[in-house]
C-alpha positions as CSV (number, residue, x, y, z in Angstrom):
1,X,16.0,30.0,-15.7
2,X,12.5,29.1,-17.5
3,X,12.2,26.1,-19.4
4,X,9.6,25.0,-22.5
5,X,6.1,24.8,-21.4
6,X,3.8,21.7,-21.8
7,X,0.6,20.9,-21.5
8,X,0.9,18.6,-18.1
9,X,3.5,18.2,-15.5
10,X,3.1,15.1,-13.4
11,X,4.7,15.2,-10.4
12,X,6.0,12.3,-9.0
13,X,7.2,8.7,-10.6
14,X,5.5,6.0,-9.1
15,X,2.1,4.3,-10.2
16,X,-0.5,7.0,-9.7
17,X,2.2,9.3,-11.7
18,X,2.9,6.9,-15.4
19,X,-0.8,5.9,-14.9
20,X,-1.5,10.1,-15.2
21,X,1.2,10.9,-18.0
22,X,0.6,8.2,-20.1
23,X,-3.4,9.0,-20.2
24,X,-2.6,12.0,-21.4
25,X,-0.5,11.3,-23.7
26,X,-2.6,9.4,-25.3
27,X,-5.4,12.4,-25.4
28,X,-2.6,13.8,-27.5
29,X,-0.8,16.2,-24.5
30,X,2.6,17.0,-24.5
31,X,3.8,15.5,-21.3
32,X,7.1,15.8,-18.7
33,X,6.8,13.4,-15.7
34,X,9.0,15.3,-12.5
35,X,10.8,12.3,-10.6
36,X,12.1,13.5,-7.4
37,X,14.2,10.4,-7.5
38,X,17.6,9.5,-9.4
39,X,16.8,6.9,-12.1
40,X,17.9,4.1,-10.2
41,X,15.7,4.4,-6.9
42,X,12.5,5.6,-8.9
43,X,9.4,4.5,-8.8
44,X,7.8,6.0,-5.3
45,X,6.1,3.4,-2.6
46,X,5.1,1.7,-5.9
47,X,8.4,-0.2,-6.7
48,X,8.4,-1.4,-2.9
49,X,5.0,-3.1,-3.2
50,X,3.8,-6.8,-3.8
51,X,2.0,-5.6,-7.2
52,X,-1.5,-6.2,-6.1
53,X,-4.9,-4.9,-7.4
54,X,-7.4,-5.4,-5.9
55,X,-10.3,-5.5,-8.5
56,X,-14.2,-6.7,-9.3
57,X,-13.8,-10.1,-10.9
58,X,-16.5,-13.1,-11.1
59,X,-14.7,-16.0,-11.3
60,X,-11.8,-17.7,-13.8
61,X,-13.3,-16.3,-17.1
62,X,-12.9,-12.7,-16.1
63,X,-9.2,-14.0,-14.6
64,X,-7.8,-15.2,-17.8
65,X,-8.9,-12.0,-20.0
66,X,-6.5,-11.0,-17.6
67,X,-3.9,-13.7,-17.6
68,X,-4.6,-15.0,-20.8
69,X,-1.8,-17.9,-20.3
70,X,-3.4,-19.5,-17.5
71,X,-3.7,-23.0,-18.1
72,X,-6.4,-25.4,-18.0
73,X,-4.6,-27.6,-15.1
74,X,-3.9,-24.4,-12.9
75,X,-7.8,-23.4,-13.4
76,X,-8.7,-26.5,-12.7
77,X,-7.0,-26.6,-9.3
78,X,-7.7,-23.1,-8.3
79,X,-11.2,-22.0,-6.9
80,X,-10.7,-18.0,-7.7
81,X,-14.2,-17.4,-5.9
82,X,-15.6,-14.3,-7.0
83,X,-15.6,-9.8,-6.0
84,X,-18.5,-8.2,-6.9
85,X,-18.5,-4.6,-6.6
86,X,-20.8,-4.7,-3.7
87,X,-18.3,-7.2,-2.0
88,X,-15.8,-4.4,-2.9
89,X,-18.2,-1.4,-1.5
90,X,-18.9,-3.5,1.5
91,X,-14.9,-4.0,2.3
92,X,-14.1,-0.1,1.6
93,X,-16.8,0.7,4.2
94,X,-16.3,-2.3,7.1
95,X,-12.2,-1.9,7.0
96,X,-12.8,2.1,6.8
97,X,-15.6,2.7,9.3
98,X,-17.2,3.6,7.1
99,X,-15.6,7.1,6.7
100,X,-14.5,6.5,3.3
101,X,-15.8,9.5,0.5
102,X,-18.2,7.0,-0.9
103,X,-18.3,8.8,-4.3
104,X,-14.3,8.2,-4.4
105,X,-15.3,4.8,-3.1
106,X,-17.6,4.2,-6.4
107,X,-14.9,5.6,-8.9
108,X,-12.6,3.1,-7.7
109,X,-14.8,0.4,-7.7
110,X,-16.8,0.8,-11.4
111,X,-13.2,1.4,-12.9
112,X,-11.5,-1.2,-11.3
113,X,-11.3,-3.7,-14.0
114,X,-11.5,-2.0,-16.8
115,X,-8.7,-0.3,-15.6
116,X,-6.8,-3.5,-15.1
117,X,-7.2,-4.0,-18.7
118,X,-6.1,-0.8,-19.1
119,X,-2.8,-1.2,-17.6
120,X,-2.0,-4.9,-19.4
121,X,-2.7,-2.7,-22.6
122,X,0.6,-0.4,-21.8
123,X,2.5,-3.2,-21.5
124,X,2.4,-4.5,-18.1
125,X,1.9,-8.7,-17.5
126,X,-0.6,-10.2,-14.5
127,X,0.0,-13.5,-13.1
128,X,-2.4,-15.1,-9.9
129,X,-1.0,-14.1,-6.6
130,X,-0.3,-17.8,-5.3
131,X,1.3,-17.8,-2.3
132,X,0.6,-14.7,-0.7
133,X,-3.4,-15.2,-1.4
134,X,-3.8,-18.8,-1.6
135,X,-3.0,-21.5,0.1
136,X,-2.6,-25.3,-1.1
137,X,-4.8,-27.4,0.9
138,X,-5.1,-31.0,0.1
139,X,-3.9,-29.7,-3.4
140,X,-6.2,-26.9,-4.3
141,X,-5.6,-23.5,-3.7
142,X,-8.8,-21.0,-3.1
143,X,-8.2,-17.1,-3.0
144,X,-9.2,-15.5,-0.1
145,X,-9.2,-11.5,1.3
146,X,-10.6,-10.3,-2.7
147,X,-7.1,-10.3,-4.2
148,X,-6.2,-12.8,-7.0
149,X,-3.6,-10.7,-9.3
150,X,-0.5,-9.1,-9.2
151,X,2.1,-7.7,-11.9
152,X,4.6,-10.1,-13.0
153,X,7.9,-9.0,-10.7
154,X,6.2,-7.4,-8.2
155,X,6.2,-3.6,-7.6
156,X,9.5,-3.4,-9.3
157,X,8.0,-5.3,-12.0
158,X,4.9,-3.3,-12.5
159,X,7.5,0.3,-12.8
160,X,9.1,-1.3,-15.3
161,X,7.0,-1.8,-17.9
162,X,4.9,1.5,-17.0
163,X,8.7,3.3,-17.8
164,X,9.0,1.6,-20.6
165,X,5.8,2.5,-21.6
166,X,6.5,6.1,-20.9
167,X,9.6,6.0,-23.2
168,X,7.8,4.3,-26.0
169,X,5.3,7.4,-26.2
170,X,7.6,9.6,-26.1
171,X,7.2,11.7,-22.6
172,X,9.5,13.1,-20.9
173,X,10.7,12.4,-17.9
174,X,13.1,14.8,-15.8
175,X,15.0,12.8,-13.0
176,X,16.4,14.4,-9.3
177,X,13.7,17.7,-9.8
178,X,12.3,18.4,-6.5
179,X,8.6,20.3,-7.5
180,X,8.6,23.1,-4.7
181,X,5.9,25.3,-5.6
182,X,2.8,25.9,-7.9
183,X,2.7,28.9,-10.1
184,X,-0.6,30.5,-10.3
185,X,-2.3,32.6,-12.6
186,X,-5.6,34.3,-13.4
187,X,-7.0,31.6,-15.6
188,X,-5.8,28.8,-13.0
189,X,-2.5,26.3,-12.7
190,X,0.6,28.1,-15.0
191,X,3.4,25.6,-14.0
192,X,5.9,24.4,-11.3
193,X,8.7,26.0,-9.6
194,X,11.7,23.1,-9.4
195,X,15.0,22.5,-7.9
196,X,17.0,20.4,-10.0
197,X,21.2,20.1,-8.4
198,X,20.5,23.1,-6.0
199,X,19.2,26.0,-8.6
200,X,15.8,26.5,-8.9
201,X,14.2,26.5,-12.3
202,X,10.3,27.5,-13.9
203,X,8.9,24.9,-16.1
204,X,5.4,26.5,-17.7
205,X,2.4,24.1,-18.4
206,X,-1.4,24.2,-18.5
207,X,-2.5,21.4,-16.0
208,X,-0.7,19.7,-13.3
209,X,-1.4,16.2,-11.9
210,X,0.4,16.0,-8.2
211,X,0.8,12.2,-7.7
212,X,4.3,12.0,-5.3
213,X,2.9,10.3,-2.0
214,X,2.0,11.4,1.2
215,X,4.2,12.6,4.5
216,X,5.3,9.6,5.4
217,X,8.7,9.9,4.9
218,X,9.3,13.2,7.0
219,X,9.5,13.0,10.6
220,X,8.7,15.9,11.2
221,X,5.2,16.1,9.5
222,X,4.9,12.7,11.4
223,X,5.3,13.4,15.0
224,X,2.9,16.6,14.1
225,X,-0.1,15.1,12.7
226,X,0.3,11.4,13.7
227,X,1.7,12.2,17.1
228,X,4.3,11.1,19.6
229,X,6.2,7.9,18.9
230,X,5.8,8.1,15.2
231,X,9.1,9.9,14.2
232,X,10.7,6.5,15.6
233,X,8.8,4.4,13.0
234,X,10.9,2.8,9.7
235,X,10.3,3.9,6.7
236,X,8.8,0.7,4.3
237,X,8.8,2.8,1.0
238,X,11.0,5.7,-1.0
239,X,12.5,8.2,1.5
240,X,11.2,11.0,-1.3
241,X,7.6,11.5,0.1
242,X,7.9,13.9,2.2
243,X,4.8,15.7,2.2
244,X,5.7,18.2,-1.1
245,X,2.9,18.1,-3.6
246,X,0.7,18.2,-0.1
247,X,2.2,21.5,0.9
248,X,2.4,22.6,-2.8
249,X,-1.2,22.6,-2.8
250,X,-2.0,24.0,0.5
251,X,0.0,26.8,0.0
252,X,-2.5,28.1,-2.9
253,X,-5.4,27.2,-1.4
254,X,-6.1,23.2,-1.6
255,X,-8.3,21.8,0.5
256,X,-7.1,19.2,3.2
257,X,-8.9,16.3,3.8
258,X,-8.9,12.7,5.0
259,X,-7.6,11.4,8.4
260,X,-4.3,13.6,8.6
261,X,-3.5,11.2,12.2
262,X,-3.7,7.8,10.8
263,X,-1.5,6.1,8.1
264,X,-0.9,2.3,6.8
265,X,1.3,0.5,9.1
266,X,2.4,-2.6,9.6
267,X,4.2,-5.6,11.9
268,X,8.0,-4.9,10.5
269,X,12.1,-6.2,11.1
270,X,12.8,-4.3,14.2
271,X,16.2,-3.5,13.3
272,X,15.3,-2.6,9.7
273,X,17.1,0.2,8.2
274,X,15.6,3.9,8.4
275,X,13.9,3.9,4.7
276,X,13.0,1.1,2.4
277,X,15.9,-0.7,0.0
278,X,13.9,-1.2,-3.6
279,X,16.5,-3.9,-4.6
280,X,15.1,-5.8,-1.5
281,X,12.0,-4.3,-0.9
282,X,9.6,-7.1,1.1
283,X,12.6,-8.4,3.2
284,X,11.4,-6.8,6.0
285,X,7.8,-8.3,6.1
286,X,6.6,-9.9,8.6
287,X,2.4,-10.8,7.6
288,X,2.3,-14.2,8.8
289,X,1.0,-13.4,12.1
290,X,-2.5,-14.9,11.7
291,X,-0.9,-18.4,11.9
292,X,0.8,-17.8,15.7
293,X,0.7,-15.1,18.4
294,X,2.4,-11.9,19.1
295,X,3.5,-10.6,22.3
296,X,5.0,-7.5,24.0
297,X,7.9,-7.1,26.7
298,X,5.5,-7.8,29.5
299,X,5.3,-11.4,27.5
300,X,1.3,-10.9,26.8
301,X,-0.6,-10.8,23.9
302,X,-2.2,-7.2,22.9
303,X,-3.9,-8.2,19.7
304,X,-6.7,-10.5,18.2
305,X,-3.8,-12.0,15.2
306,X,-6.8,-14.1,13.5
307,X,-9.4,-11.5,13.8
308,X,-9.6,-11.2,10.0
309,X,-7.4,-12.3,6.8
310,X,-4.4,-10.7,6.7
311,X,-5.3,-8.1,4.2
312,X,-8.0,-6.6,6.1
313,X,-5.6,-6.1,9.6
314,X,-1.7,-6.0,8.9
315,X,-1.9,-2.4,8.0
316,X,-3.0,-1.1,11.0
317,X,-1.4,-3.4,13.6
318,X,2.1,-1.7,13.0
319,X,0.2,1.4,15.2
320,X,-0.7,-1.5,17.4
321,X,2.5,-2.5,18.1
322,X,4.7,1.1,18.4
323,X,1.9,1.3,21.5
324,X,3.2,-1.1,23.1
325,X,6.2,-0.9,25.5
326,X,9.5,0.1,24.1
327,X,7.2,-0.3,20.8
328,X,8.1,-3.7,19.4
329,X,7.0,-7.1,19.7
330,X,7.7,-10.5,19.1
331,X,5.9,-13.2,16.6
332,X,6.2,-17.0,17.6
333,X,5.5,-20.0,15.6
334,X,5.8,-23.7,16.3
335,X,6.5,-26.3,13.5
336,X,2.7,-27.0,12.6
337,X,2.4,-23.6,11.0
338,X,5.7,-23.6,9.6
339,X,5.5,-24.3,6.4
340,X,2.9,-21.5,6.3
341,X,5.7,-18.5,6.7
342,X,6.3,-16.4,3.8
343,X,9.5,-17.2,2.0
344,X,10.6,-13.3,4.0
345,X,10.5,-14.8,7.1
346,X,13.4,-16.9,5.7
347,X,15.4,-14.1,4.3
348,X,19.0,-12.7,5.9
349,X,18.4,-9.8,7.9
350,X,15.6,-11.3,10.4
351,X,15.5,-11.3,14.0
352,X,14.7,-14.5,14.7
353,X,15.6,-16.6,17.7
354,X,14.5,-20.9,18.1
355,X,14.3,-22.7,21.0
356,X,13.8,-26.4,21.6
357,X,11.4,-25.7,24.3
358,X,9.3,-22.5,25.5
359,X,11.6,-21.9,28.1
360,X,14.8,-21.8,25.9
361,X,12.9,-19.6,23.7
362,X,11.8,-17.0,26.4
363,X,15.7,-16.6,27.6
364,X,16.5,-15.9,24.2
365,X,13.6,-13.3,23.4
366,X,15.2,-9.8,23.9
367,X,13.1,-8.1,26.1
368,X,10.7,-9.9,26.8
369,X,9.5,-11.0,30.6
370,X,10.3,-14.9,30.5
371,X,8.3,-16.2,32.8
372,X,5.0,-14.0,31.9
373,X,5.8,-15.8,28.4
374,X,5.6,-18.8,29.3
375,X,2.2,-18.3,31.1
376,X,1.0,-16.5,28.4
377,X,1.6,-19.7,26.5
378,X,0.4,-22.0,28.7
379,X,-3.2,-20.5,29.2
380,X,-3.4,-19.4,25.0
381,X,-3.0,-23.1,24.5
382,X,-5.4,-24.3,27.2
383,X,-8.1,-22.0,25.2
384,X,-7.6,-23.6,21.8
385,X,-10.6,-25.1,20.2
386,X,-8.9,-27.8,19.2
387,X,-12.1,-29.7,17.7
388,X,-12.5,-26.7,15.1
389,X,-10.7,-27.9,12.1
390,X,-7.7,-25.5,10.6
391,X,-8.1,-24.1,7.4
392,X,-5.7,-21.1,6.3
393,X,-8.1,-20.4,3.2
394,X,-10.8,-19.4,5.3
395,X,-12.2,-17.9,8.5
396,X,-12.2,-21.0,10.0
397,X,-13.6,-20.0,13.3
398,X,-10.5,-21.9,15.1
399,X,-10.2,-19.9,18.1
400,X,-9.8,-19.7,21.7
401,X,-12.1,-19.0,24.8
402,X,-12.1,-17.4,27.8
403,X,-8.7,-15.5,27.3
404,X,-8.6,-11.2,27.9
405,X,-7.7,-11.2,24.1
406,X,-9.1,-13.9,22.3
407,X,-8.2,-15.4,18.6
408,X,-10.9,-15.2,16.3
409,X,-9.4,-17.7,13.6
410,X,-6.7,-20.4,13.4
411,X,-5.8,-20.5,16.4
412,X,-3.3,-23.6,16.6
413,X,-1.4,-24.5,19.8
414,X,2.4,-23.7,20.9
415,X,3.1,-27.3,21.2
416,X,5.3,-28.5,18.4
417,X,9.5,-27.7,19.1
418,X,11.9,-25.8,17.6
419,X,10.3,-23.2,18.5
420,X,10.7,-19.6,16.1
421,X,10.2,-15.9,17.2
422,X,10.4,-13.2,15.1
423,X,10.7,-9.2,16.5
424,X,8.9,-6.8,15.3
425,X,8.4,-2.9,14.8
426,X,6.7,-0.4,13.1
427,X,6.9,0.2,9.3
428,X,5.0,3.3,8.1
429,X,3.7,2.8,4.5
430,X,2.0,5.8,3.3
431,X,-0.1,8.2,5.2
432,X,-4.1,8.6,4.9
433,X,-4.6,12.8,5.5
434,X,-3.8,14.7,1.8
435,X,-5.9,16.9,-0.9
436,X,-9.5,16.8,-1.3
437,X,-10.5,15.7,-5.1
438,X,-13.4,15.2,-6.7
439,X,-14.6,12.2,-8.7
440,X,-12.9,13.6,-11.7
441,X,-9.6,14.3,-9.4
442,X,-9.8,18.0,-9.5
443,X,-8.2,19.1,-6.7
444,X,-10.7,21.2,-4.1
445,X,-10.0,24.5,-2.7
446,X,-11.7,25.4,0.6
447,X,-15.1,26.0,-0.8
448,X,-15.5,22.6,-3.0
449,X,-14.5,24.4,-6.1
450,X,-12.3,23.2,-8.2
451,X,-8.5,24.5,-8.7
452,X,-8.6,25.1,-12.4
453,X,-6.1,22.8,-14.0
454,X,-4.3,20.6,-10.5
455,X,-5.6,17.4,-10.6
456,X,-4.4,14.8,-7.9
457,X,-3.7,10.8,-7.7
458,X,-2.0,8.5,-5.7
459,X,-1.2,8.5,-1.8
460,X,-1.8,12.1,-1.4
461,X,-5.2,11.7,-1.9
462,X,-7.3,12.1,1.1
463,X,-10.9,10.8,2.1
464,X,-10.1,7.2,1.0
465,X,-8.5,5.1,4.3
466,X,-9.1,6.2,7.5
467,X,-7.6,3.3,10.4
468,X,-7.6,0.9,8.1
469,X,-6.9,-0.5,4.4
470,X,-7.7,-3.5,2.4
471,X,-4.6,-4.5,1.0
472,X,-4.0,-3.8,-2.5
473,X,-6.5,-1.2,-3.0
474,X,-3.5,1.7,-3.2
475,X,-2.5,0.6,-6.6
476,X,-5.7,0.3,-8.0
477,X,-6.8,3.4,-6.0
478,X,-3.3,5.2,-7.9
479,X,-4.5,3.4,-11.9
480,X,-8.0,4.7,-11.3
481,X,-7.5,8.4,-10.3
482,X,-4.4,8.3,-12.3
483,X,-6.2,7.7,-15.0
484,X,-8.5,10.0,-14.7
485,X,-6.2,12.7,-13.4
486,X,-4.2,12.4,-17.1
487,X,-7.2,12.1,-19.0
488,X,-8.7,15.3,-17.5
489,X,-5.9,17.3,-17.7
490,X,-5.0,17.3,-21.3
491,X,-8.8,18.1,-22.0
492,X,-8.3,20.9,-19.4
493,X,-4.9,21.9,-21.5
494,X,-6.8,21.5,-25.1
495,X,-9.5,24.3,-23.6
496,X,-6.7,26.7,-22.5
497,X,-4.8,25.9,-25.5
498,X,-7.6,26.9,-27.7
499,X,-8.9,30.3,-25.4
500,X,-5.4,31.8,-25.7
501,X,-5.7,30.9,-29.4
């Protein structure tokens, strides 16, 4: 069966993908979005996401153009600091080794706020991330890690009003259609083969943007490019990325690129189910590390928790902990840090265990080796500075000394009962290997050229994280290529349009 043609297919139906169709629809291309995904779980890694964008910003002004509703008190009591794009440059290169494309690196970092604006204008509301980037300290919050907004209701939130966006233009968008192939012709990109309910289908177009996620949800392409261990890791996002638009482009001659063995992973519930659950989607966090310690079943610690702010560490210490023995680990807090827990660490579903002294907590830490805990304890404690000051809003330099694996920052003592540990394992996100694109996001073949009319966005790009990520850099990542991607394939459409005319 072959259906209608248009002038762009976007495959896939998270961020990267609405930011694509509704681009080009707005350069006047008729558009059909492909949504691997029944209505109710689409969306892609976006919908399981805090709503974060990381963006240039210099201070409160440039925040309410954002958030226009910010009040005068809330100002007042917030110190939003400032990102300047060579803050943003600098945190690209430090938290990527500086392996990151650096022309990629550029396009995301000039477009950032514009793009921002760009996104409010289809519809989609920003509010400051309090909470998860600021603390109150003596009743002022100050942002730290480079990340101040986030779309009103999250992830979830942010898919909303980008499908209701899609609707209100008018584009199409096709629901349970697995793209498995791309048709090739003489003058370039013809179309996509589909499987819609087991039969296969031909839908014609002149460009395609591929914008469905990396391999992070196949085990197989897993355990083959990340290595041994990994097809034991839980899923955090859509169990729909599986590596397709990837192989798609392969297959004709796409370029790979990026670090095809690392991916975004992070400190996760240890019994979590298999795949993500959008309906409850950051249940299964566990980012409070920072503010306690983490050990292994040998009951020592493995990793420097305070070495930076959370944004700039959790998503490579999930690889950290599937390392260690029978890969999983527990977090433990005492009641000075608390209050300091984010509100998941509360939620139904945690393995958590409390104990009114260290010992009583050791017996009841699955696992672990009780008395090596205890030690462990005993000699982080004695290493405390404990005449450095503890601020959570900055680097406080509160560490320890002397240990094998020091804390860098607030480092407070295991001191105060009940007791609280938390165990962890290893949440894959999204994967860093994928397609190499240019700074207009055509995709590369083999010799730097151009595939005429593919265009990629979104996780599957390659060349932008390698061991590391700055959190909240995907999205903005997915609206700036996506963008792009849309914009440049309905010109790319308009010139084949008019040389078959």
């Amino acid at each position: 069966m072959e259906n209608a043609s248009f002038d762009v297919i976007v495959v896939g139906g998270g961020n990267a993908a609405l930011c694509a169709a509704l681009s080009a629809r707005e350069q006047g291309a008729a558009v059909l979005v492909l949504e691997r995904a029944p209505v109710e779980k689409r969306g892609g890694n976006s919908a399981f996401t805090g709503g974060g964008f990381r963006m240039v910003h210099h201070g409160a002004a440039d925040i309410r153009n954002i958030v226009p509703d910010l009040t005068d008190e809330e100002i007042a009591r917030t110190d939003f600091g400032q990102y300047t794009a060579e803050d943003y440059l600098d945190d690209l290169g430090r938290i990527t080794q500086y392996y990151i494309d650096p022309d990629l690196a550029e396009t995301i970092v000039r477009n950032s706020t514009d793009t921002v604006h760009w996104v409010r204008g289809r519809g989609v509301r920003f509010v400051p991330n309090y909470g998860r980037q600021a603390f109150n300290v003596n009743g002022r919050f100050r942002f730290f890690g480079g990340v101040v907004i986030c779309a009103n209701g999250g992830g979830r939130g942010l898919m909303e009003q980008l499908y209701k966006a899609t609707e209100k233009h008018g584009i199409a968008v096709r629901y349970g259609a697995q793209a498995k192939a791309l048709l090739r012709g003489p003058a370039g990109i013809e179309g996509v083969r589909i499987l819609v309910n087991g039969v296969e289908e031909v839908i014609r177009s002149r460009a395609v943007v591929l914008a469905c996620g990396g391999f992070e949800a196949n085990r197989e392409m897993r355990t083959r490019y990340l290595g041994p261990g990994w097809d034991m890791a839980k899923v955090r996002g859509t169990r729909y990325n599986t590596g397709d638009g990837i192989n798609m482009a392969l297959e004709i001659g796409a370029q790979s690129y990026g670090q095809w063995s690392g991916c975004h992973s992070v400190a996760w519930e240890r019994y979590a189910p298999d795949f993500g659950e959008v309906e409850l989607p950051h249940s299964s966090y566990r980012h409070s590390y920072p503010f306690g310690i983490m050990v292994n079943a040998d009951g020592g610690r493995f990793v420097d928790e305070g070495a930076d702010f959370r944004n700039y560490t959790y998503a490579k210490y999930g690889r950290v902990v599937l390392q260690q023995p029978g890969s999983f680990a527990w977090q433990v807090f005492d009641q000075q840090v608390k209050h300091l827990l984010r509100e998941e660490y509360k939620l139904r579903g945690a393995t958590k265990v409390q104990g009114n002294t260290l010992e009583e907590l050791a017996d009841r830490m699955q696992d672990v080796h009780p008395r090596q805990f205890i030690e462990t304890v005993r000699e982080y404690n004695a290493a405390v500075k404990r005449d450095v000051p503890f601020d959570p809003n900055v680097r406080d330099g509160r560490g320890t000394a002397g240990l094998a694996v020091n804390k860098t920052n607030w480092a407070n003592t295991l001191e105060v009962p009940p007791f609280e540990a938390y165990s962890v394992g290893c949440g894959i996100t999204f994967t860093f290997g994928g397609l190499k694109i240019d700074t207009a996001t055509h995709v590369l073949d083999v010799e730097d050229r151009p595939i005429p009319g593919l265009y990629a966005a979104g996780e599957l790009v390659g060349g932008l994280f390698y061991f590391n990520y700055p959190g909240s850099t995907g999205l903005m990542a997915g609206s700036v290529f996506g963008c792009i991607a849309g914009r440049e394939g309905a010109r790319h459409a308009r010139g084949a349009q008019s040389a078959a005319a």
